[in-house]
N, C-alpha and C positions, 0 to 999 in steps of 0.2 A: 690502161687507156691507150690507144692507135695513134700513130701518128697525126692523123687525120683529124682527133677529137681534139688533139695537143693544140693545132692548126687552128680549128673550130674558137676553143677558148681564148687562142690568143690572140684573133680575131674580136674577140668580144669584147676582152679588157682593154685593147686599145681603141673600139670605139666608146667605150662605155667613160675610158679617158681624155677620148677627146670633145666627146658632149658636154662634161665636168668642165675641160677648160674654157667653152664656148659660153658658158652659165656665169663663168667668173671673170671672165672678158666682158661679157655685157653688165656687167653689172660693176664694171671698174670703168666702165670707159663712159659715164656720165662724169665722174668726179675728175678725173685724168682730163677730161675733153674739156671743161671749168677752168682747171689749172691753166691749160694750154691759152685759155681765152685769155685768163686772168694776164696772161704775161705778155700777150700780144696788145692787150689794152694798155697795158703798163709805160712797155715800149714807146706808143701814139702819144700819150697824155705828157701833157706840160702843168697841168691844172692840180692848185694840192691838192684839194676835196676830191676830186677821183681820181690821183690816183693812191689817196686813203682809203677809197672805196676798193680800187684795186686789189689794195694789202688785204684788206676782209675777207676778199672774193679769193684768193690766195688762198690768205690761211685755213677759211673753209672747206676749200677744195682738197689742200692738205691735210687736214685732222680727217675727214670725212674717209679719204683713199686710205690712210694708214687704219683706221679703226677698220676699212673692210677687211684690208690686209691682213689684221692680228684677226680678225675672226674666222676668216678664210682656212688660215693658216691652222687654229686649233681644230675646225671644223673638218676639212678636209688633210691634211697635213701630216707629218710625221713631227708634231707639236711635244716640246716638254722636255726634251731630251732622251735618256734611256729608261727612266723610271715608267714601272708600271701603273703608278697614278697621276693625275692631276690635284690639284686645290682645286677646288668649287669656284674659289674667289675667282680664278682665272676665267673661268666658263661665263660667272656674272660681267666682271668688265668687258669681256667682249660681247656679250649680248647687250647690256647697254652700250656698249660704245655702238652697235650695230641699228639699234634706235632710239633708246634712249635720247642721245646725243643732239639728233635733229630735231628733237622736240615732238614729232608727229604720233608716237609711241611710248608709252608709258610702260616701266618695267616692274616687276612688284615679285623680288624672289623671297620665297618663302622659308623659313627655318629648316634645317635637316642636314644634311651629310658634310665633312668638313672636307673630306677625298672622293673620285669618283677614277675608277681606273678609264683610259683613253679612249676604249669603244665607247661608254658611260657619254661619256663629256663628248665624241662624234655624234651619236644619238642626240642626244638633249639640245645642241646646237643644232642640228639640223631640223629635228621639230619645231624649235625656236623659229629657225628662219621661215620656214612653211607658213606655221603661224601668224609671224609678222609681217608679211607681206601679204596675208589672208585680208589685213586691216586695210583697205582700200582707204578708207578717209580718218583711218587713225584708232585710237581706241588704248587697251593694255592688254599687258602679257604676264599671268600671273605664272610662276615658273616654279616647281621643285624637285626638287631629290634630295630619297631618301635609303639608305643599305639596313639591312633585316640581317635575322640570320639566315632566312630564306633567298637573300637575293638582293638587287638594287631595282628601286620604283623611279620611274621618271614623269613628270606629270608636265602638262603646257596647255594654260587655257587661254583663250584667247577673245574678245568680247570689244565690241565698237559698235558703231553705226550701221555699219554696212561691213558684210564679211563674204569676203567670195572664196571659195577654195574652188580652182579649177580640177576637173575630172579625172584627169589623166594623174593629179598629183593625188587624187583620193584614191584612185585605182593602183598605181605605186606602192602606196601605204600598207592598202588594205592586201597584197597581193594579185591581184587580178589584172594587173596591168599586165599585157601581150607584149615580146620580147621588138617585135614590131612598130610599136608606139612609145618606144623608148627615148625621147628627147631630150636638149638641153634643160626643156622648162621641168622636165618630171629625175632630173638624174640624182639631185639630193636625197627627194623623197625616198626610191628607188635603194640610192646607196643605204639610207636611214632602217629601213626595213629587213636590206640583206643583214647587218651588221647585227642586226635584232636578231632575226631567223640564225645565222651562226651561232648564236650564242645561245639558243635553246628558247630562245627569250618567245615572247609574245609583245604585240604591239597591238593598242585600241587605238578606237574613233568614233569621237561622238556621230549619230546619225546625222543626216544630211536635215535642215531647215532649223535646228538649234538654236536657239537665240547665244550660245557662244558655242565656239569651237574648241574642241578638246581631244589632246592628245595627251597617250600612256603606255608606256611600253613597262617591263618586266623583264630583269635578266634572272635565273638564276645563280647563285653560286654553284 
């Protein structure tokens, strides 16, 4: 590889890092911006009843930034220490913590693998998040994995009201997305896919007017 291609890529990973942080700025900075209020009301208030209310609005804003935190953290992160796998269980409380938690999302993880090595557990979190935020006015996320001797299966279906999956994130997925149209809102997707394609893997998606949305990837061993 030329200098020039060295140049090229390193170009690329640092925008491609810094659209990832842009995705998770915004997406911290409702809960964070709550806190902030929380405490500048706090401050004003003489009244006990708010500022009980306060405390709520606190502690909410608290559990809500730390739950995005732990899931951030597994999803994108260098999560778990040195070992080459994860527990499951880890992958489940942060995707319920990640909706779960607020009530608007319903989580419903399925029987199957007790380990998922750390691309595994990148992947499935990241479909997870596509998914749940698919849910516009709420709905579930039925969620599992499973290891073969073939390989690990990852599955994510996703079913409500009303489900929008924007274009750019189906184009992501699917490969077709132009290096061009690469944004903060499509960079998970995006990472989710490459992490797949490295691994030999394959990654599905149900067709587009589905009455739910369904995601499945496949690594091999």
């Amino acid at each position: 590889m030329s200098g020039q291609d060295h140049q090229n890529q390193d170009d690329s990973t640092l925008e491609f890092a810094a659209l990832l942080c842009s995705r998770l700025c915004h997406d911290l900075l409702s809960p964070v911006g709550a806190f902030s209020n929380g405490l500048e009301l706090m401050a004003s208030e003489t009244d006990p009843d708010m500022q009980a209310r306060c405390l709520d609005l606190l502690n909410e804003s608290a559990r809500t930034s730390t739950n995005k935190l732990k899931f951030f953290r597994l999803a994108f992160g260098a999560a778990g220490g040195y070992g080459d796998e994860l527990p499951v269980e880890e992958a489940r409380q942060a995707i319920e913590g990640m909706f779960a938690a607020a009530g608007r999302v319903s989580v419903n993880w399925m029987p199957g693998a007790d380990m998922l090595n750390k691309r595994a557990v990148k992947i499935l979190l990241n479909l997870a998040l596509i998914a749940g935020d698919a849910l516009v006015r709420g709905g579930q996320l039925d969620i599992g994995a499973e290891t073969g001797s073939n390989g690990i299966e990852l599955a994510v279906r996703a079913q409500g009201q009303k489900i929008m999956l924007d274009g750019g994130l189906r184009a992501a997925l699917d490969g077709s997305l132009s290096a061009d149209d690469l944004s903060a809102r499509n960079a998970a997707a995006w990472m989710a896919r490459r992490l797949v394609v490295q691994a030999g893997g394959q990654i599905m998606l149900s067709p587009e007017g589905e009455a739910a949305l369904v995601f499945g990837a496949f690594l091999p061993r």
